[in-house]
PyMOL Python script that loads the backbone (N, CA, C, O; Angstrom):
from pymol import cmd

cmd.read_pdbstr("""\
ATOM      1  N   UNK A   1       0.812  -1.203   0.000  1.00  0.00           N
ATOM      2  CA  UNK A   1       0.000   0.000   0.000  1.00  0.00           C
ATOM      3  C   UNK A   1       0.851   1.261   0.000  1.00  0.00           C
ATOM      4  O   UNK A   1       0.388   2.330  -0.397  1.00  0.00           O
ATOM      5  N   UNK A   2       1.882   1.157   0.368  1.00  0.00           N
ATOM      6  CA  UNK A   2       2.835   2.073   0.041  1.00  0.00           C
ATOM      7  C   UNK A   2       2.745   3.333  -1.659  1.00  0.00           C
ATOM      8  O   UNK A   2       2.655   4.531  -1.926  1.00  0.00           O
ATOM      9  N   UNK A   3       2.840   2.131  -2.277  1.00  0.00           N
ATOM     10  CA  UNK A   3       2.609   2.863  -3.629  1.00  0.00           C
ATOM     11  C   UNK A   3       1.030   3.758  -3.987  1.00  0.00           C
ATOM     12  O   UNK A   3       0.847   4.496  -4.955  1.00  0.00           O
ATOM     13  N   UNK A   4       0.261   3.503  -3.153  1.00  0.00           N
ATOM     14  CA  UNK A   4      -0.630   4.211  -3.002  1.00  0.00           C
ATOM     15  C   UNK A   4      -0.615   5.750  -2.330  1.00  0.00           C
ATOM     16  O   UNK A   4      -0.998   6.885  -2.615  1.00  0.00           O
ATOM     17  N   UNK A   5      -0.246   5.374  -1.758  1.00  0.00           N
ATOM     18  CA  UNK A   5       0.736   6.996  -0.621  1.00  0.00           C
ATOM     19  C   UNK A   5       1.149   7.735  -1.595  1.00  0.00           C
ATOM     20  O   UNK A   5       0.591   8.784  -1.917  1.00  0.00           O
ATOM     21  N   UNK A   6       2.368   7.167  -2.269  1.00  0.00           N
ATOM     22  CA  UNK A   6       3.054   8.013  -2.920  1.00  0.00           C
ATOM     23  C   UNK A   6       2.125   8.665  -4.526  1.00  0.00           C
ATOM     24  O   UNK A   6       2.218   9.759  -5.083  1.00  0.00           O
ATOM     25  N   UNK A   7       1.356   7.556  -4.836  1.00  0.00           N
ATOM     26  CA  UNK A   7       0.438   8.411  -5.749  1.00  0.00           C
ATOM     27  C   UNK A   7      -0.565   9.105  -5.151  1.00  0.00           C
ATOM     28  O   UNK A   7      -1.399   9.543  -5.943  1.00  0.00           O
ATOM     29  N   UNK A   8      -0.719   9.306  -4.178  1.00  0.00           N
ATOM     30  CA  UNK A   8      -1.819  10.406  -3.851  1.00  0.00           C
ATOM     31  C   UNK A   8      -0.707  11.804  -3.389  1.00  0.00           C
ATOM     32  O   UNK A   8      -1.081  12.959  -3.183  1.00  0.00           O
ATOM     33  N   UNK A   9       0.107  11.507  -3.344  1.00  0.00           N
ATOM     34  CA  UNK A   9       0.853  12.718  -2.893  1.00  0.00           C
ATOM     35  C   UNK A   9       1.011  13.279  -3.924  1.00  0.00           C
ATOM     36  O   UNK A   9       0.738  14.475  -3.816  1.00  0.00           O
ATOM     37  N   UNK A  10       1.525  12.811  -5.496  1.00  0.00           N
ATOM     38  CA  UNK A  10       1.986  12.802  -6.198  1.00  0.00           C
ATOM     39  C   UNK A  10       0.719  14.041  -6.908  1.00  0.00           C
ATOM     40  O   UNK A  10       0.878  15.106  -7.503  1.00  0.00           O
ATOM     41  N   UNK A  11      -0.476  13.299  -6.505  1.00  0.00           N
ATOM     42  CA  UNK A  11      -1.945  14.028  -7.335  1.00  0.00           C
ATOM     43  C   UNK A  11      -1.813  15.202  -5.889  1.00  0.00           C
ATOM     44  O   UNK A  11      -0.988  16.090  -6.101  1.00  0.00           O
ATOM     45  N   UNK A  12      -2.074  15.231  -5.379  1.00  0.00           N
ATOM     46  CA  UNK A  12      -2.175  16.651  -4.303  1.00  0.00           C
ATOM     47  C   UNK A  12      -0.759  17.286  -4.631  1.00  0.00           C
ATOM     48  O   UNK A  12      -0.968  18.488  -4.467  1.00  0.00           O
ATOM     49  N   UNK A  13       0.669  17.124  -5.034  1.00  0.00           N
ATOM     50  CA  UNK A  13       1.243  18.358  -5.028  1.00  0.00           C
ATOM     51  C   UNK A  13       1.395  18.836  -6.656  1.00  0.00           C
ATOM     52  O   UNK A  13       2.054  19.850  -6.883  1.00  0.00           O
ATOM     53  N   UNK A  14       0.627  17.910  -8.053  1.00  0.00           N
ATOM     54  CA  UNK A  14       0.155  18.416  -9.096  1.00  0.00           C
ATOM     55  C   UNK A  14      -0.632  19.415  -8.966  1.00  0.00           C
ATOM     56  O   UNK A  14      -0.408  20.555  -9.373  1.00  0.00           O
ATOM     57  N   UNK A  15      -1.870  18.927  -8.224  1.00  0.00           N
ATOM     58  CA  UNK A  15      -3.019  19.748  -7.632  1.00  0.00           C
ATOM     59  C   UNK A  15      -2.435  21.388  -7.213  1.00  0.00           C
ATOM     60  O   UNK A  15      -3.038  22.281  -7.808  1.00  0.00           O
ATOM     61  N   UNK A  16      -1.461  21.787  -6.369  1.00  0.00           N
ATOM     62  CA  UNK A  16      -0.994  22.427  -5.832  1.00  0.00           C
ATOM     63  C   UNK A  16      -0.460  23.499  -6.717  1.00  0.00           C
ATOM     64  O   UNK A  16      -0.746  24.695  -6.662  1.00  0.00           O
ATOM     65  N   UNK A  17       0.531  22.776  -7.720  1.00  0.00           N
ATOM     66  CA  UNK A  17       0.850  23.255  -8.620  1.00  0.00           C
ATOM     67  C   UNK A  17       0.219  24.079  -9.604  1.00  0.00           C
ATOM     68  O   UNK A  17       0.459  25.202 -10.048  1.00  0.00           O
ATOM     69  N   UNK A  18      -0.665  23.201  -9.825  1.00  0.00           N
ATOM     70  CA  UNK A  18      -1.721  23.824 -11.005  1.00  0.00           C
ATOM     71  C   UNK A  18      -2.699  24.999 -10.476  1.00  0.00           C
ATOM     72  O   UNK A  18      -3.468  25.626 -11.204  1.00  0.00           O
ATOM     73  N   UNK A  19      -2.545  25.178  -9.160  1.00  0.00           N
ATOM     74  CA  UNK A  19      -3.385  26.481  -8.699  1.00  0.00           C
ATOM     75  C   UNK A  19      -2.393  27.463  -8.594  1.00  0.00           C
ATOM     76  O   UNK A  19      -2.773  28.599  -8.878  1.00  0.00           O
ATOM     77  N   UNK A  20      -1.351  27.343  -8.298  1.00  0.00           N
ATOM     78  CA  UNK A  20      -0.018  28.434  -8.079  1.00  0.00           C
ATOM     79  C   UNK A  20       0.218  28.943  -9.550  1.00  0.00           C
ATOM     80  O   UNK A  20       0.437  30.142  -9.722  1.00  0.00           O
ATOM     81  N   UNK A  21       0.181  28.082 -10.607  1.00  0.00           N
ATOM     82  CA  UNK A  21      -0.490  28.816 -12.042  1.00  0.00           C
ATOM     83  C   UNK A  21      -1.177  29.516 -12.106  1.00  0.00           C
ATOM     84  O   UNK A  21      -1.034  30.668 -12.517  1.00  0.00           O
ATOM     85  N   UNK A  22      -2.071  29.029 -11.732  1.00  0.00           N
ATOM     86  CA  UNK A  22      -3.525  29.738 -12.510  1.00  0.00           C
ATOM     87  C   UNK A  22      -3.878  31.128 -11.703  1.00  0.00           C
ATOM     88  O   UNK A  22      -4.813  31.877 -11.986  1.00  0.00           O
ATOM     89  N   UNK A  23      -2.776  31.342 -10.464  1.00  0.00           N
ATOM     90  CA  UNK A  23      -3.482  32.598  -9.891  1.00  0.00           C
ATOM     91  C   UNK A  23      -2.317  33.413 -10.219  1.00  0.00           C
ATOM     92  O   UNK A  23      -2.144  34.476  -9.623  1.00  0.00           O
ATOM     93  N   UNK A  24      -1.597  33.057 -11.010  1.00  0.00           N
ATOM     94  CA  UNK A  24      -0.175  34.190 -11.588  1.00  0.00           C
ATOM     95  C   UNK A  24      -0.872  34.835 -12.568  1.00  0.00           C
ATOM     96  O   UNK A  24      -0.456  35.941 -12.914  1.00  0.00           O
ATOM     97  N   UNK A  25      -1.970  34.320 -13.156  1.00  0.00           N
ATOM     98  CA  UNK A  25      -2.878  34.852 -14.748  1.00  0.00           C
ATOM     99  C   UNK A  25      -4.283  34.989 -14.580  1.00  0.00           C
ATOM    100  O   UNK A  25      -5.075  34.160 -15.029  1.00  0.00           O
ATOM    101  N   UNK A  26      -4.750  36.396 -13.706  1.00  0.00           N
ATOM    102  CA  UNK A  26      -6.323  36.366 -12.806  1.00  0.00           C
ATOM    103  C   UNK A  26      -7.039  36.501 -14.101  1.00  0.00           C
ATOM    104  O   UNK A  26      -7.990  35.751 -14.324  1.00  0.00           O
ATOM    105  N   UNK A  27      -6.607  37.541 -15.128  1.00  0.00           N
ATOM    106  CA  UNK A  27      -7.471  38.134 -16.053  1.00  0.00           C
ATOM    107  C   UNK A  27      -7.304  37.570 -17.069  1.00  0.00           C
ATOM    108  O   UNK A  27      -8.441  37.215 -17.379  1.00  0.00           O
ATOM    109  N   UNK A  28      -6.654  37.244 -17.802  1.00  0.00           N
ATOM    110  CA  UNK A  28      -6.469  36.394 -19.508  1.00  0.00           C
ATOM    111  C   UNK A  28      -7.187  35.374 -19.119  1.00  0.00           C
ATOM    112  O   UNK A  28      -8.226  35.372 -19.779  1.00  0.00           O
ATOM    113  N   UNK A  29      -7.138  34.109 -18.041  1.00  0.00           N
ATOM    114  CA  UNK A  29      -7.999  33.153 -17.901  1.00  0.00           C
ATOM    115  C   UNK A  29      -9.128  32.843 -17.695  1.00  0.00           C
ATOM    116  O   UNK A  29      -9.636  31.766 -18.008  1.00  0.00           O
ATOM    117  N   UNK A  30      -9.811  34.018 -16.980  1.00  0.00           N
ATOM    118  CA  UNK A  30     -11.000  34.077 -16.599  1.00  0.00           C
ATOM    119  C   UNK A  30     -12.028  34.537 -17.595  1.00  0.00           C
ATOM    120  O   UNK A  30     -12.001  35.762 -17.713  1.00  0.00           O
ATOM    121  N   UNK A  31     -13.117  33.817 -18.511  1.00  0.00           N
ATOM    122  CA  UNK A  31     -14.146  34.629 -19.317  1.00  0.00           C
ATOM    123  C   UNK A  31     -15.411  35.342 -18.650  1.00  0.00           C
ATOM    124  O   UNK A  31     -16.003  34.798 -17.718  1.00  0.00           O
ATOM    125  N   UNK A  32     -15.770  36.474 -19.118  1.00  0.00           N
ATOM    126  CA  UNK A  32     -17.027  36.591 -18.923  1.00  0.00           C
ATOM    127  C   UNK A  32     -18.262  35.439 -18.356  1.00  0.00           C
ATOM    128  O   UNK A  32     -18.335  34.297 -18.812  1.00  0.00           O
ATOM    129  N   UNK A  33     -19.185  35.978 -17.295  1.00  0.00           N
ATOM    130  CA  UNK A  33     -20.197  34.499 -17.488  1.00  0.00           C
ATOM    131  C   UNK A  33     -21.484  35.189 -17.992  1.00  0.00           C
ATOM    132  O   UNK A  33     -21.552  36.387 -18.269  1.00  0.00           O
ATOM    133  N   UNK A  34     -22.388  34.396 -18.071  1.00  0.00           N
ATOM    134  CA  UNK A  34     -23.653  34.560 -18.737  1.00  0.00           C
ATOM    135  C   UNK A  34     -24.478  35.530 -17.847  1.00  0.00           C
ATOM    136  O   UNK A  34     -24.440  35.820 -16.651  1.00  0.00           O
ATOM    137  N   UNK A  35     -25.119  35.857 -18.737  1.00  0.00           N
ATOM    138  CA  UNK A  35     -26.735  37.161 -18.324  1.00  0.00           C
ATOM    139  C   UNK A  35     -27.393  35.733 -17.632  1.00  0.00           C
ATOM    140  O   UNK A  35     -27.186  34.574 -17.989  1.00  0.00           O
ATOM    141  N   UNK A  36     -28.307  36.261 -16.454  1.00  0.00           N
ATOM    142  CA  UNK A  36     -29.074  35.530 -15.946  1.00  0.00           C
ATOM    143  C   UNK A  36     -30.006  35.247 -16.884  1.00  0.00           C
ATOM    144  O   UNK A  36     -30.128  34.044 -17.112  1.00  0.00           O
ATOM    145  N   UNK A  37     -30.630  35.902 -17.436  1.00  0.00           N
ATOM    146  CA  UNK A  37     -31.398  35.834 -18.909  1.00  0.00           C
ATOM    147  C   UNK A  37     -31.092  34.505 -20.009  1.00  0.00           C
ATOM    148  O   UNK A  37     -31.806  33.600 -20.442  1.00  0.00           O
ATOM    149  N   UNK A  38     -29.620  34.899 -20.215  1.00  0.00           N
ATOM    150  CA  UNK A  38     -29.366  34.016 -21.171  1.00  0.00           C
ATOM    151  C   UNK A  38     -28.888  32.098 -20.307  1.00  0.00           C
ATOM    152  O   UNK A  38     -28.984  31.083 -20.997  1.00  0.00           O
ATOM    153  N   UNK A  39     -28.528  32.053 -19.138  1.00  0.00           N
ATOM    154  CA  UNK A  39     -28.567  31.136 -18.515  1.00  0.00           C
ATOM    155  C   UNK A  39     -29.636  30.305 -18.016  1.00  0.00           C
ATOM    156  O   UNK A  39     -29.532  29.096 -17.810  1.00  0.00           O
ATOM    157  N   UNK A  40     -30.676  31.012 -17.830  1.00  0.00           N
ATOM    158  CA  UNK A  40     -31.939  30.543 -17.520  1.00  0.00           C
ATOM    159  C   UNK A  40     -32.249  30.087 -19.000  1.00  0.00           C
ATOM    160  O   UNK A  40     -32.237  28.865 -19.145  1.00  0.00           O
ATOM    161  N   UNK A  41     -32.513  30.806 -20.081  1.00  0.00           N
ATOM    162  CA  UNK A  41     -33.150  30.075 -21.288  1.00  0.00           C
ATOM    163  C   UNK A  41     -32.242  28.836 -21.277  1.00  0.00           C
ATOM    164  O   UNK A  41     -32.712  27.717 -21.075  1.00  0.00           O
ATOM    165  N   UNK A  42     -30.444  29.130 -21.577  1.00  0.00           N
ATOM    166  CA  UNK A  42     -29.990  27.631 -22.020  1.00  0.00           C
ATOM    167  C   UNK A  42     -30.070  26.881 -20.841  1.00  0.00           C
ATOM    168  O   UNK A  42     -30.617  25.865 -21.271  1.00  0.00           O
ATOM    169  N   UNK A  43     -29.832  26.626 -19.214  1.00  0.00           N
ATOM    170  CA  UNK A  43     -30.608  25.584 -19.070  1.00  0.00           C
ATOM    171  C   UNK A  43     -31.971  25.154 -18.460  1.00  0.00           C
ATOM    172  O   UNK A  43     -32.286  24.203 -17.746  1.00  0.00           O
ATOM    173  N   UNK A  44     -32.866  26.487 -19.147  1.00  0.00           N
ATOM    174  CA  UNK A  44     -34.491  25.637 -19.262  1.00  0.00           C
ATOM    175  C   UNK A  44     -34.536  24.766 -20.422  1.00  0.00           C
ATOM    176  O   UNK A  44     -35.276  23.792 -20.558  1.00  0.00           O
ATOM    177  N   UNK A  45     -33.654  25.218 -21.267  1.00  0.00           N
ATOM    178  CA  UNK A  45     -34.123  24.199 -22.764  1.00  0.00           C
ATOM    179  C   UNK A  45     -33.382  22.799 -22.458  1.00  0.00           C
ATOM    180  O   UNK A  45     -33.964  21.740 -22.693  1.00  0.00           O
ATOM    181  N   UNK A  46     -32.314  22.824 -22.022  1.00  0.00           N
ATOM    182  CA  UNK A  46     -31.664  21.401 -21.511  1.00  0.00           C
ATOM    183  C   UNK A  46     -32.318  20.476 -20.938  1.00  0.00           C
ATOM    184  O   UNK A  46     -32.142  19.292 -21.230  1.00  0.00           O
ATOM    185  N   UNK A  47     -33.492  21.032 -19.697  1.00  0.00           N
ATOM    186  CA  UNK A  47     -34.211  20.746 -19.061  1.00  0.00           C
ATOM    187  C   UNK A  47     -35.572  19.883 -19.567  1.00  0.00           C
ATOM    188  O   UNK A  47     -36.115  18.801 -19.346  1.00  0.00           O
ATOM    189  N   UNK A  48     -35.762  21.127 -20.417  1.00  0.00           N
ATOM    190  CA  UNK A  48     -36.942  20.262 -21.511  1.00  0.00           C
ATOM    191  C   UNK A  48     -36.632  19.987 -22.423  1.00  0.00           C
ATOM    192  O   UNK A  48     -37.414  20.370 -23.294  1.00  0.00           O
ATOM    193  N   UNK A  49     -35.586  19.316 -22.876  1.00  0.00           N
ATOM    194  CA  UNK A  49     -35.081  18.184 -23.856  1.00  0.00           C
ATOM    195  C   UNK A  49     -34.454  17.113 -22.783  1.00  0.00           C
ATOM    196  O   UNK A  49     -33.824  16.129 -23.170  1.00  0.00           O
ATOM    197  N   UNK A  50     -34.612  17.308 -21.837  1.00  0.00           N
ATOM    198  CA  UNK A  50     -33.841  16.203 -21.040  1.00  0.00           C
ATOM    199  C   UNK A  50     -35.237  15.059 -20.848  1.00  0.00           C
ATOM    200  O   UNK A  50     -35.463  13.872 -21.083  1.00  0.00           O
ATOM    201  N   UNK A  51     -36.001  16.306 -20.246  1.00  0.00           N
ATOM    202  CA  UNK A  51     -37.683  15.646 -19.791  1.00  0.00           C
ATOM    203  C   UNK A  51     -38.232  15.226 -21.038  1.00  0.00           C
ATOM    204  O   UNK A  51     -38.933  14.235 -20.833  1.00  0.00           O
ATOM    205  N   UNK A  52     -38.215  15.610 -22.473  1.00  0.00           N
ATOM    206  CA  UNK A  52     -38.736  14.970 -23.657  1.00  0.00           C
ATOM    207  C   UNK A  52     -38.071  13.613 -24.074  1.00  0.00           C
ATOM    208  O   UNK A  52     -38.661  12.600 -24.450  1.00  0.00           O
ATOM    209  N   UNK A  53     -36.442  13.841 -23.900  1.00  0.00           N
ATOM    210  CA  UNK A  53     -35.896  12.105 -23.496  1.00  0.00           C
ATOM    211  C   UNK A  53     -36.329  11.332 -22.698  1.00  0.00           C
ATOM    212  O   UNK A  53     -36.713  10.216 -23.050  1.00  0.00           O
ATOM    213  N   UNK A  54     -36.358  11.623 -21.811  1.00  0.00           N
ATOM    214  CA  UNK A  54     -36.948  10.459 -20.525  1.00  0.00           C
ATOM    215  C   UNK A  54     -38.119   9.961 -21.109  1.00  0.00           C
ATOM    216  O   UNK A  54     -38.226   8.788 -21.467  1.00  0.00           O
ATOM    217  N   UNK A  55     -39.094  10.890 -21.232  1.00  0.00           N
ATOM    218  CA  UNK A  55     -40.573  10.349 -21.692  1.00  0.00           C
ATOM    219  C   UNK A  55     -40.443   9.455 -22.870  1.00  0.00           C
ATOM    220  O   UNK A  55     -41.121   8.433 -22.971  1.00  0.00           O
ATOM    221  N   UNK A  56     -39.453   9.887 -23.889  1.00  0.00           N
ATOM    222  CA  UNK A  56     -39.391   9.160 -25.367  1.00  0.00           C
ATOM    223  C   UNK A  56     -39.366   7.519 -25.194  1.00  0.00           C
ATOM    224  O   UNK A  56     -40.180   6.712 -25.642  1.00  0.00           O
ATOM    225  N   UNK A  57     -37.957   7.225 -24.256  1.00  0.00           N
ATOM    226  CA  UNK A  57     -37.385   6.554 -23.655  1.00  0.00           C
ATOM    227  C   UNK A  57     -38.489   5.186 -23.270  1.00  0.00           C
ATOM    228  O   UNK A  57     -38.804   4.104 -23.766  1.00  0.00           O
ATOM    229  N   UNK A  58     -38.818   6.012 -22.069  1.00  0.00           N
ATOM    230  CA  UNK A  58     -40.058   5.491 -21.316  1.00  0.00           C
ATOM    231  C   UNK A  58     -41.358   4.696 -22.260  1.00  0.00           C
ATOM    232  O   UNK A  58     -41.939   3.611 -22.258  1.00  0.00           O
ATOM    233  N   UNK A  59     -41.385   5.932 -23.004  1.00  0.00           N
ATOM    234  CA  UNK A  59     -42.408   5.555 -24.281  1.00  0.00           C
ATOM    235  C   UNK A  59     -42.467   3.968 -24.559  1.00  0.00           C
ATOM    236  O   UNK A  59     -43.226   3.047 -24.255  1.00  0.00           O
ATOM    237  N   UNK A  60     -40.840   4.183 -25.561  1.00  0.00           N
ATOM    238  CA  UNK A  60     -40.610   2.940 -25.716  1.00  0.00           C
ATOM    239  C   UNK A  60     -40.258   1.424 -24.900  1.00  0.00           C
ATOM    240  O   UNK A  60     -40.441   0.250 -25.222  1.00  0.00           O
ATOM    241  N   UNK A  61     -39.769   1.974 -23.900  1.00  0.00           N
ATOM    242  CA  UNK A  61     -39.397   0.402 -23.533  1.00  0.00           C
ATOM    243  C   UNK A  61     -40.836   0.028 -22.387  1.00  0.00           C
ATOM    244  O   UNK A  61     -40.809  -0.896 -21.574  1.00  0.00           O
ATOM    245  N   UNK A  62     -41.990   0.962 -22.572  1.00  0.00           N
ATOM    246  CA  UNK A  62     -43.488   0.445 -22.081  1.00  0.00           C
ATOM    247  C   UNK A  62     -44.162   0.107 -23.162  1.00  0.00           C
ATOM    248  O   UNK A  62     -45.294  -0.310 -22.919  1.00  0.00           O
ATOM    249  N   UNK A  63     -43.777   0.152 -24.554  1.00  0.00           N
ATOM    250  CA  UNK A  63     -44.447   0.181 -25.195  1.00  0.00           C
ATOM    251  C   UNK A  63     -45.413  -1.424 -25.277  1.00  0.00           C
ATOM    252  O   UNK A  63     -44.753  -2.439 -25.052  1.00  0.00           O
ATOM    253  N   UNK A  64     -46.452  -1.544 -25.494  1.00  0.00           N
ATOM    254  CA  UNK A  64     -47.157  -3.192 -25.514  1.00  0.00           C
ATOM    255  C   UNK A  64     -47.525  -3.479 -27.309  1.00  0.00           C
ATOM    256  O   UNK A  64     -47.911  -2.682 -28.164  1.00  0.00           O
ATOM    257  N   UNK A  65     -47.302  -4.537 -27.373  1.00  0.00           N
ATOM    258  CA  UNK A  65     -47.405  -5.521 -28.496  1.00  0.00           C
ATOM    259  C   UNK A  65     -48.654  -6.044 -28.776  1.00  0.00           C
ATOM    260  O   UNK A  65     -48.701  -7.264 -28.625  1.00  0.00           O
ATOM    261  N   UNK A  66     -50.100  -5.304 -29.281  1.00  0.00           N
ATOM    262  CA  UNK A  66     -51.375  -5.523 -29.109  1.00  0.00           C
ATOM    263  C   UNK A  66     -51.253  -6.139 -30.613  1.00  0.00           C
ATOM    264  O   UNK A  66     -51.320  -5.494 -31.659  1.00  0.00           O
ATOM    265  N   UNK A  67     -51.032  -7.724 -30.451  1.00  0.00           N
ATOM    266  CA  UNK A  67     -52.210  -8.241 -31.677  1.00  0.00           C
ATOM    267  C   UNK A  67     -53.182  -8.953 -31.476  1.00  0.00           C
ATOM    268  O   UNK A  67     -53.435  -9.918 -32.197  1.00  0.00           O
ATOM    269  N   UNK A  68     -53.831  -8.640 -30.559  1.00  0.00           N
ATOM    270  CA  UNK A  68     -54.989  -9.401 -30.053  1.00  0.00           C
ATOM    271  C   UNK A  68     -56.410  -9.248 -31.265  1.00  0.00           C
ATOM    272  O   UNK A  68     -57.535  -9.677 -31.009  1.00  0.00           O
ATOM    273  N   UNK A  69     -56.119  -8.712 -32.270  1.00  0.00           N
ATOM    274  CA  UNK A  69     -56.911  -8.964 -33.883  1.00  0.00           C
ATOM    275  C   UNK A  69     -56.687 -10.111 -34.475  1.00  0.00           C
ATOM    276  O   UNK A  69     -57.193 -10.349 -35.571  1.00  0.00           O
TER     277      UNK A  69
END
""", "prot")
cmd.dss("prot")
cmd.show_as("cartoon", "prot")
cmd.util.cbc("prot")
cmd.orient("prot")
C-alpha cells in the first residue's frame, strides 16, 4: 500500500501546482459568465429536452405488443 501513498501525494502536489499557475494569470484566464437571462433560457431548454428524453425513452421500452386482432 505504500505505492498508493506516494500516488496520492503525487496528485495533491500536481493539484498544488496547477493552482499556483492559474493565480499568476487572474485576467487572460477568466471569461465573462452569462446574463441571468441568457442562462436561464440555455438551461431551461436542456431541461426540456432532457424531460422529452426520458418520456421518449419510457415511451418505448413500455411500449405493448397488441395483436390481439
Amino acid at each position: 500500500m505504500w505505492w498508493f501513498t506516494r500516488v496520492v501525494v503525487a496528485v495533491g502536489l500536481a493539484m498544488l501546482d496547477a493552482a499556483a499557475v492559474s493565480a499568476d494569470h487572474p485576467g487572460a484566464m477568466r471569461s465573462e459568465g452569462w446574463s441571468p437571462l441568457t442562462a436561464a433560457l440555455v438551461f431551461g431548454g436542456l431541461a426540456l429536452l432532457a424531460g422529452m428524453l426520458v418520456i421518449a425513452i419510457v415511451t418505448l421500452l413500455t411500449r405493448r405488443d397488441d395483436r390481439s386482432s
